[in-house]
MOPAC internal coordinates of N, CA, C and O (Angstrom, degrees):
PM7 1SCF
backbone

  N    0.0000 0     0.00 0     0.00 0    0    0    0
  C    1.4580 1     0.00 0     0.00 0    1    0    0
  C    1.5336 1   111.02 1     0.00 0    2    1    0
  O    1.2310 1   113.23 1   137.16 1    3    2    1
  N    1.5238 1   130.40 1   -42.84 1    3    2    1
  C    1.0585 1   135.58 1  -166.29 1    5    3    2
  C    1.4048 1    89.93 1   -89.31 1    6    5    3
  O    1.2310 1   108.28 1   137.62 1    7    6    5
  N    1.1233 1   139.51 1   -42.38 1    7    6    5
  C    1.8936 1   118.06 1   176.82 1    9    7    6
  C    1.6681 1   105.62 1   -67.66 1   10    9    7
  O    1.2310 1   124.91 1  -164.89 1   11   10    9
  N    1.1681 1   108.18 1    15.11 1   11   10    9
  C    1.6327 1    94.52 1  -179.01 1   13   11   10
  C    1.4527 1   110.66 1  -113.40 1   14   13   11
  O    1.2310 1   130.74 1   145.86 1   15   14   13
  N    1.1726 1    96.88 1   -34.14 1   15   14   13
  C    1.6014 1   112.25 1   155.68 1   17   15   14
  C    1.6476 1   136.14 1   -77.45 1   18   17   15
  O    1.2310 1   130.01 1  -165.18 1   19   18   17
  N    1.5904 1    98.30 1    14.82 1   19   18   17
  C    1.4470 1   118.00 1   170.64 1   21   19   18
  C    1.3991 1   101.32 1   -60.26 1   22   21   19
  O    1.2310 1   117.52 1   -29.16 1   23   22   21
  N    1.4581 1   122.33 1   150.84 1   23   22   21
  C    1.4709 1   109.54 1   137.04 1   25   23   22
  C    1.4708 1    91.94 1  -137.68 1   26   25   23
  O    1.2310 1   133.71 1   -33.91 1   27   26   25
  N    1.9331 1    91.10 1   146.09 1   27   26   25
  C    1.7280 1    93.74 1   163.05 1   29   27   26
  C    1.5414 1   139.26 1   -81.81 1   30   29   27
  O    1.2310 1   113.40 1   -71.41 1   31   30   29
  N    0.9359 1   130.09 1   108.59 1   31   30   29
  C    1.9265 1   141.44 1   149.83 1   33   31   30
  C    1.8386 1    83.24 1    27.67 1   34   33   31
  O    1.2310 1   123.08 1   -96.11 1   35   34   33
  N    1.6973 1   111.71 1    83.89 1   35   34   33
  C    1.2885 1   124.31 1   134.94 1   37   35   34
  C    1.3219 1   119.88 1   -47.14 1   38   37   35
  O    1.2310 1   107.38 1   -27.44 1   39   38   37
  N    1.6335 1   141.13 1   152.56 1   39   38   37
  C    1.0272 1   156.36 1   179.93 1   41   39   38
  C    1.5554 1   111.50 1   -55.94 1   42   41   39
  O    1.2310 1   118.11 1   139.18 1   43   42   41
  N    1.2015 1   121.21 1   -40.82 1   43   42   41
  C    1.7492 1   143.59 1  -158.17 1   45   43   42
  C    1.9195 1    81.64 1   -76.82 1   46   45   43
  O    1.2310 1   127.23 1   137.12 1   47   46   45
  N    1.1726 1   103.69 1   -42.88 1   47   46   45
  C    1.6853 1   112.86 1  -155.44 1   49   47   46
  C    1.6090 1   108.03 1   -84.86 1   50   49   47
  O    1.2310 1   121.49 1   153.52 1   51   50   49
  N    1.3236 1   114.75 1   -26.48 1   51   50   49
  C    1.5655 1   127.67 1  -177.16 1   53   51   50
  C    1.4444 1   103.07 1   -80.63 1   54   53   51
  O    1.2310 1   114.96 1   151.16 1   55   54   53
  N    1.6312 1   127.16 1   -28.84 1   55   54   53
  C    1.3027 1   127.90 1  -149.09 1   57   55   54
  C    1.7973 1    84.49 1  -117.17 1   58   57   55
  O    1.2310 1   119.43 1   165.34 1   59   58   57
  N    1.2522 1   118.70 1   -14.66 1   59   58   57
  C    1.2456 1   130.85 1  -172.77 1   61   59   58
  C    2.2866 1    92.63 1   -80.04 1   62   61   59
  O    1.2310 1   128.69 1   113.35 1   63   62   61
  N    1.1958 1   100.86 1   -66.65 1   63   62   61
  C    1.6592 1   107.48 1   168.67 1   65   63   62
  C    1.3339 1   106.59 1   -39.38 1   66   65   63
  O    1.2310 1   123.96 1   114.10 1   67   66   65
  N    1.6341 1   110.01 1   -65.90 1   67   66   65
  C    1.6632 1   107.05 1  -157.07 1   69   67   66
  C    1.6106 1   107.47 1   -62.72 1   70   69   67
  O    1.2310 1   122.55 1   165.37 1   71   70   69
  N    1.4562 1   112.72 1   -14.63 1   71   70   69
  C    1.5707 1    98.88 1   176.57 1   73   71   70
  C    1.6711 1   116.73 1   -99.81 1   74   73   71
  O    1.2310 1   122.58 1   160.28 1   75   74   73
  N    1.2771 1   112.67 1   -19.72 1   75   74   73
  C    1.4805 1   101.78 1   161.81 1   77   75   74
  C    1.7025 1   110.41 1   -77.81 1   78   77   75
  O    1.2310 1   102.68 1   151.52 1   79   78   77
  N    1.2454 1   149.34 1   -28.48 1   79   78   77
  C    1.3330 1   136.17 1   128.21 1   81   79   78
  C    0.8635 1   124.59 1   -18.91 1   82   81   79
  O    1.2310 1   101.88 1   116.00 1   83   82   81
  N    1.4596 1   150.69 1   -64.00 1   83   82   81
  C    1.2778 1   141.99 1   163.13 1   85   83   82
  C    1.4985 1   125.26 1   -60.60 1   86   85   83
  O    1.2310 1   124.42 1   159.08 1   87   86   85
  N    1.6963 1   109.13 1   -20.92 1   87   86   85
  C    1.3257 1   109.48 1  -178.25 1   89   87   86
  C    1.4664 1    99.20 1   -75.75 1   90   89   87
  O    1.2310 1   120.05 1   140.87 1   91   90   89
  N    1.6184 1   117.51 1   -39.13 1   91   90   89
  C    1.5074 1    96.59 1  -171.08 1   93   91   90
  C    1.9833 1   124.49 1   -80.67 1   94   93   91
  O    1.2310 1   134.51 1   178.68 1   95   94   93
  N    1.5623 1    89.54 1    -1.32 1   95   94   93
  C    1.5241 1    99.91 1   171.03 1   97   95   94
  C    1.6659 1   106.17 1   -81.19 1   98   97   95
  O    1.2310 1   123.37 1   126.75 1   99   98   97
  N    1.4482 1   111.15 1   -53.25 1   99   98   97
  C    1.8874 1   115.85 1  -164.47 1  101   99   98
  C    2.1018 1    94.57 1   -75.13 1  102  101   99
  O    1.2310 1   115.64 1   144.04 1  103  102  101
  N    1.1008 1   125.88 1   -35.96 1  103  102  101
  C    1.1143 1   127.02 1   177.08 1  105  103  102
  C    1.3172 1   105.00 1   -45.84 1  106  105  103
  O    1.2310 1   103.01 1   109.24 1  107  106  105
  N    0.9171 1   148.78 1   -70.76 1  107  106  105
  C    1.8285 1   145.02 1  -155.41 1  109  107  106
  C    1.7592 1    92.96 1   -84.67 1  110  109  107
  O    1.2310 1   115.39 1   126.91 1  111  110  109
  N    1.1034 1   126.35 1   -53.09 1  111  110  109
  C    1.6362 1   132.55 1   163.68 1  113  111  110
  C    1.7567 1   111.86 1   -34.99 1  114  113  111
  O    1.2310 1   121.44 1   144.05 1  115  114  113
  N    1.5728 1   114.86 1   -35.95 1  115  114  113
  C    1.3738 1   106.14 1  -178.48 1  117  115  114
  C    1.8454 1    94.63 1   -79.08 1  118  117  115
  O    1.2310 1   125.29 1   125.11 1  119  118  117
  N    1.3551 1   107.44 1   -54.89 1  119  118  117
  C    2.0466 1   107.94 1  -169.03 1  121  119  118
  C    0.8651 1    97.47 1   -40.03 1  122  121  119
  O    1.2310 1   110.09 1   117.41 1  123  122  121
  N    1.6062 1   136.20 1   -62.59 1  123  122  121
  C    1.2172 1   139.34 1  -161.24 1  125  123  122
  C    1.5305 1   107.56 1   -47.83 1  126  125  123
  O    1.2310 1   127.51 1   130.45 1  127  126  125
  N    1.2735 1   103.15 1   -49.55 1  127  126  125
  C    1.5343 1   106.87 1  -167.62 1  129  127  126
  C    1.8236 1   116.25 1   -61.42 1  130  129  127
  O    1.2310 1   132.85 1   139.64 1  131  130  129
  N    1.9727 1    92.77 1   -40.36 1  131  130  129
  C    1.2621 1    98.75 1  -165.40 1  133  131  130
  C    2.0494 1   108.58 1   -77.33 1  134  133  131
  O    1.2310 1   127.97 1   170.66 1  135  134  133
  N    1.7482 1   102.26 1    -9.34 1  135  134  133
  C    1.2733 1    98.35 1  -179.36 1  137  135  134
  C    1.5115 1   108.27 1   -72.38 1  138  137  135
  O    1.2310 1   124.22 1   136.55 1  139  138  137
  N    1.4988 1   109.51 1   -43.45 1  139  138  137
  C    1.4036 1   112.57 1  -169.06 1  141  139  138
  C    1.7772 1   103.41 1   -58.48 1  142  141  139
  O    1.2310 1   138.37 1   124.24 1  143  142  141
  N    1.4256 1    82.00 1   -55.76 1  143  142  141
  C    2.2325 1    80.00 1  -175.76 1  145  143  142
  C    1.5029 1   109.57 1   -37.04 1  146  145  143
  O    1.2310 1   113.36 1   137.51 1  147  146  145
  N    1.6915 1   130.15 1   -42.49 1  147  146  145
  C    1.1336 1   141.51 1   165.47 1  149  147  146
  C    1.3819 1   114.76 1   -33.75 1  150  149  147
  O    1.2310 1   126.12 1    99.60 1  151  150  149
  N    1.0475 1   105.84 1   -80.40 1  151  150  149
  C    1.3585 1   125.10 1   167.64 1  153  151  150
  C    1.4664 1   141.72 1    -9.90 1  154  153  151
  O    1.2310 1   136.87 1   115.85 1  155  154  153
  N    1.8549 1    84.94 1   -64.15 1  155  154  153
  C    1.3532 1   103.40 1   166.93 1  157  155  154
  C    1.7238 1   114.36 1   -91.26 1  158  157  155
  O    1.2310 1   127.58 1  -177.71 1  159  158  157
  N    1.0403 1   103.01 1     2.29 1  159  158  157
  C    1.8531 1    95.37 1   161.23 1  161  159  158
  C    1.1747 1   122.54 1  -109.83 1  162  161  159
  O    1.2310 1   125.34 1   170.29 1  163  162  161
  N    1.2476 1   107.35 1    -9.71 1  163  162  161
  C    2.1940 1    97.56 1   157.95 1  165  163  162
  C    1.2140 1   100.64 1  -110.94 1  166  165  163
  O    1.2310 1   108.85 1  -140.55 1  167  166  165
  N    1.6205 1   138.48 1    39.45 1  167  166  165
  C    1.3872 1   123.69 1   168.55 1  169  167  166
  C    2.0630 1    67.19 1  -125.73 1  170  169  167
  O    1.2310 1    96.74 1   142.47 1  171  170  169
  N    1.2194 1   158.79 1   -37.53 1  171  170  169
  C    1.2839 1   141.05 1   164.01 1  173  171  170
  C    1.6633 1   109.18 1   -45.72 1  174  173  171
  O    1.2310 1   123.71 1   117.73 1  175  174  173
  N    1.1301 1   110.49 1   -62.27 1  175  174  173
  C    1.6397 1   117.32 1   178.84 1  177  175  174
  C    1.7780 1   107.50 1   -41.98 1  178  177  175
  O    1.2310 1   125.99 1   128.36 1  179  178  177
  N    1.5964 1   106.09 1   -51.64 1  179  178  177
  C    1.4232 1    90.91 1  -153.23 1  181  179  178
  C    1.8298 1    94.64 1   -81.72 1  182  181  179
  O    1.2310 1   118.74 1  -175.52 1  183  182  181
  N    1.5378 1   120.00 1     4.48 1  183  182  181
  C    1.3268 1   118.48 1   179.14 1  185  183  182
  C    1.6726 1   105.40 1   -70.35 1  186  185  183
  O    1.2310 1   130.78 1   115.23 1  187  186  185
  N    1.3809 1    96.80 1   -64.77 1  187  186  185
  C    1.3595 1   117.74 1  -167.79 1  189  187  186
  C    1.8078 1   100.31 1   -65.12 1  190  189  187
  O    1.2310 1   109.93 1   151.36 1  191  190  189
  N    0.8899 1   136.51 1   -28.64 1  191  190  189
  C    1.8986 1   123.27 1   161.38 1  193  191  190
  C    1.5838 1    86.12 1   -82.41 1  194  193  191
  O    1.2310 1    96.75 1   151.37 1  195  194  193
  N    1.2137 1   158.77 1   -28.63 1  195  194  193
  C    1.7559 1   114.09 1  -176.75 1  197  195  194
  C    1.7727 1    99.71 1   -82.44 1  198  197  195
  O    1.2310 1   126.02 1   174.21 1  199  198  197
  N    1.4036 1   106.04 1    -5.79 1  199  198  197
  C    1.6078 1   103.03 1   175.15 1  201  199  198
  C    1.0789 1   132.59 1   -39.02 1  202  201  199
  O    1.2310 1   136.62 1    98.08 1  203  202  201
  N    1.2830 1    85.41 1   -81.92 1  203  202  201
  C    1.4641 1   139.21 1   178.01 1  205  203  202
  C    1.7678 1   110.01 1   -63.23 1  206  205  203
  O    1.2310 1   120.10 1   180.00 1  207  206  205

């Protein structure tokens, strides 16, 4: 009964995997990214006011 009620890994469903796979790889890769970009624009800000 349960092999009859198999179905095989449709296309919608494979591309459906490969992007939560990549989402949980590029997901922590984007924070990371967006902390540093952060980062480096109030460590620019707080340069340019002790500049100035």
């Amino acid at each position: 009964m349960q092999q009859d009620s198999y179905v095989p890994l449709t296309v919608p469903e494979t591309t459906l995997t490969r992007l939560r796979t990549t989402g949980r790889i590029v997901l922590p890769l984007a924070v990371a990214a967006a902390i540093t970009w952060l980062g480096v624009v109030v460590f620019l800000e707080v340069v340019t006011t002790l500049l100035t």
